[in-house]
Structures are given as C-alpha cells and as structure tokens.
C-alpha positions as CSV (number, residue, x, y, z in Angstrom):
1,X,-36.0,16.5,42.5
2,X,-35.1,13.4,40.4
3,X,-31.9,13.3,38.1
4,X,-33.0,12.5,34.5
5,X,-30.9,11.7,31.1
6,X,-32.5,12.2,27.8
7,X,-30.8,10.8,24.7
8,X,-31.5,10.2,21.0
9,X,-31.7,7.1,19.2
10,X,-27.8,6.5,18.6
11,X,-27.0,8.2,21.6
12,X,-25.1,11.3,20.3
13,X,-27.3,14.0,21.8
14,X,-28.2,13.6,25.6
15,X,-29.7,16.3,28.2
16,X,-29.2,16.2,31.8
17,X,-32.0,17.7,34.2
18,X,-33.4,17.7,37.7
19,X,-37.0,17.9,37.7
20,X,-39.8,16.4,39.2
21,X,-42.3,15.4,36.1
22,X,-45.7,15.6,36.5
23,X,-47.3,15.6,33.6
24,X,-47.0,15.9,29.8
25,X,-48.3,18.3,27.1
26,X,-49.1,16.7,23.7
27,X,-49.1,19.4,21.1
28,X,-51.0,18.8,17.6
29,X,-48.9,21.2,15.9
30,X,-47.4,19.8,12.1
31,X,-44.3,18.6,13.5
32,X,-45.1,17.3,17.4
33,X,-47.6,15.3,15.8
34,X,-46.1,13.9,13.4
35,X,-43.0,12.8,16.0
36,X,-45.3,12.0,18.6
37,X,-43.7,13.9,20.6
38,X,-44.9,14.5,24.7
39,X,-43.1,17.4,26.5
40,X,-42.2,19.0,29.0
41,X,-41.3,22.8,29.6
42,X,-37.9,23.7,31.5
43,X,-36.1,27.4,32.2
44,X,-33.3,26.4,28.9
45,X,-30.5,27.2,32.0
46,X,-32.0,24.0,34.3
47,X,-31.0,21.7,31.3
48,X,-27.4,20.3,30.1
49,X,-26.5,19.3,26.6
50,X,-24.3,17.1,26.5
51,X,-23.5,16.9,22.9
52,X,-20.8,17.8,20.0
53,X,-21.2,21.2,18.9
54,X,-21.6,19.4,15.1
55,X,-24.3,16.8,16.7
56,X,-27.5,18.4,16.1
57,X,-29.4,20.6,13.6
58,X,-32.0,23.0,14.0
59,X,-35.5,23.3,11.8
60,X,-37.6,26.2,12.6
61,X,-41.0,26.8,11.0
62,X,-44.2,28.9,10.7
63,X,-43.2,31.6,13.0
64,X,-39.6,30.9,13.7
65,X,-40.8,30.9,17.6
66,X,-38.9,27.4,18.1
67,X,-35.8,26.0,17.3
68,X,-36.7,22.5,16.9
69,X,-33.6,20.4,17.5
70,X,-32.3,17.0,16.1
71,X,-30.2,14.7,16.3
72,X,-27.7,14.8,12.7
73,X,-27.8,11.3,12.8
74,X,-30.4,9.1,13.8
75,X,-33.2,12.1,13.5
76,X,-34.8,11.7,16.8
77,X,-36.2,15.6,18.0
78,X,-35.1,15.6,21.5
79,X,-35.4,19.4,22.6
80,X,-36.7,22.3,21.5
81,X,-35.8,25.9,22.7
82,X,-37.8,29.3,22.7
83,X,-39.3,31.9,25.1
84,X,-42.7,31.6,26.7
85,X,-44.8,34.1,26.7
86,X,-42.9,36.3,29.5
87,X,-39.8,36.3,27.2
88,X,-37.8,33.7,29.6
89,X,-35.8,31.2,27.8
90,X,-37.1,27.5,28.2
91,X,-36.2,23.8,26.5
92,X,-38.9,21.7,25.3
93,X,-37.9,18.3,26.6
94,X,-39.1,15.6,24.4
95,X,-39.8,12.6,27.6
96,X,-40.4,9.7,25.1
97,X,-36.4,10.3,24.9
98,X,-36.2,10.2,29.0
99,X,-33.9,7.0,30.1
100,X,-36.5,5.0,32.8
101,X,-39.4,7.3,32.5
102,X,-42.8,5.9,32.6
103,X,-44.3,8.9,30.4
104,X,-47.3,6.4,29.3
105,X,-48.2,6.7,33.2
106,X,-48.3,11.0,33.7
107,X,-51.5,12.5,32.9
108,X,-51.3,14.5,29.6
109,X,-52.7,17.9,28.9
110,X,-53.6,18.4,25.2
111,X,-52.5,21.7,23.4
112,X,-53.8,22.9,20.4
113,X,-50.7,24.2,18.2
114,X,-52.6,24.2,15.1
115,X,-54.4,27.2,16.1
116,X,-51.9,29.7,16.3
C-alpha cells in the first residue's frame, strides 16, 4: 500500500492514509458537482486527521447521511464521513486534495447522487 497526504488549500486540514487508489467515483449530487470533487471511499478508522479540533466545519444536507467537511479557512471540502449501506463507518476522500496523485490518470466511475 502507498502512504498518501491530503491537505486543503492553506494547509490547515490534512489526512493521512495507506491505500492503493484505483480509481475515482465522480458524484453529480448538488455539492460534489459543484466542488468538483473525485472520491474515494475508506473504513473512517484507516484515515488520520491531522487537524485543530477548531479547523474544520461541517455542512450536511438533504438527508443528513453525510457530514460534509471543510476547511474554516480556505473552504476546500476535503473529507466527508458517513456509513455505507452495511452501517460501517467510512471517509470520503476528496483525491483532487491528494499531495502527488495523478487522479486525472485513474479511471472514474460516474454516480448518480441526484437520484436519491
């Protein structure tokens, strides 16, 4: 597995996680495409903030499934937490915020979050 570092824009919120990254999912919900966001789907306990407790804030919406979480101060969305659908508790990596990563390279699956 490969060591990766995620950060924000201003570098106040980072994640640390091992994982081999195969591909992306590019959702169409309201907010991933409006942030462009490409993810990628961890167990929440494989993946290490590294932030001040005060660093980020949370947005939920719609169903209040996903605790959509940014950066105070630049904005940038760099995780997102929730449960799939087996109730396990998982982060949504953001990997255009991946230090190195050539995310325009993986194959992307497309998801269609407007529909539920």
């Amino acid at each position: 597995m490969t060591q990766h570092r995620a950060t924000c824009h201003c570098g106040k919120v980072a994640l640390e996680f091992d994982a081999d990254i195969q591909g992306a999912l590019s959702c169409n919900c309201s907010i991933c495409s409006r942030s462009g966001a490409l993810l990628t789907f961890l167990p929440r306990d494989a993946v290490k903030v590294v932030a001040a407790p005060d660093a980020m804030s949370t947005y939920t919406f719609n169903k209040h499934n996903i605790q959509h979480k940014f950066c105070k101060t630049c904005g940038i969305k760099v995780v997102g937490e929730g449960t799939d659908p087996k109730g396990n508790k998982m982060s949504a990596i953001n990997l255009r915020c991946v230090e190195g990563l050539e995310f325009d390279k993986l194959p992307v699956q497309h998801f269609d979050g407007r529909a539920l």
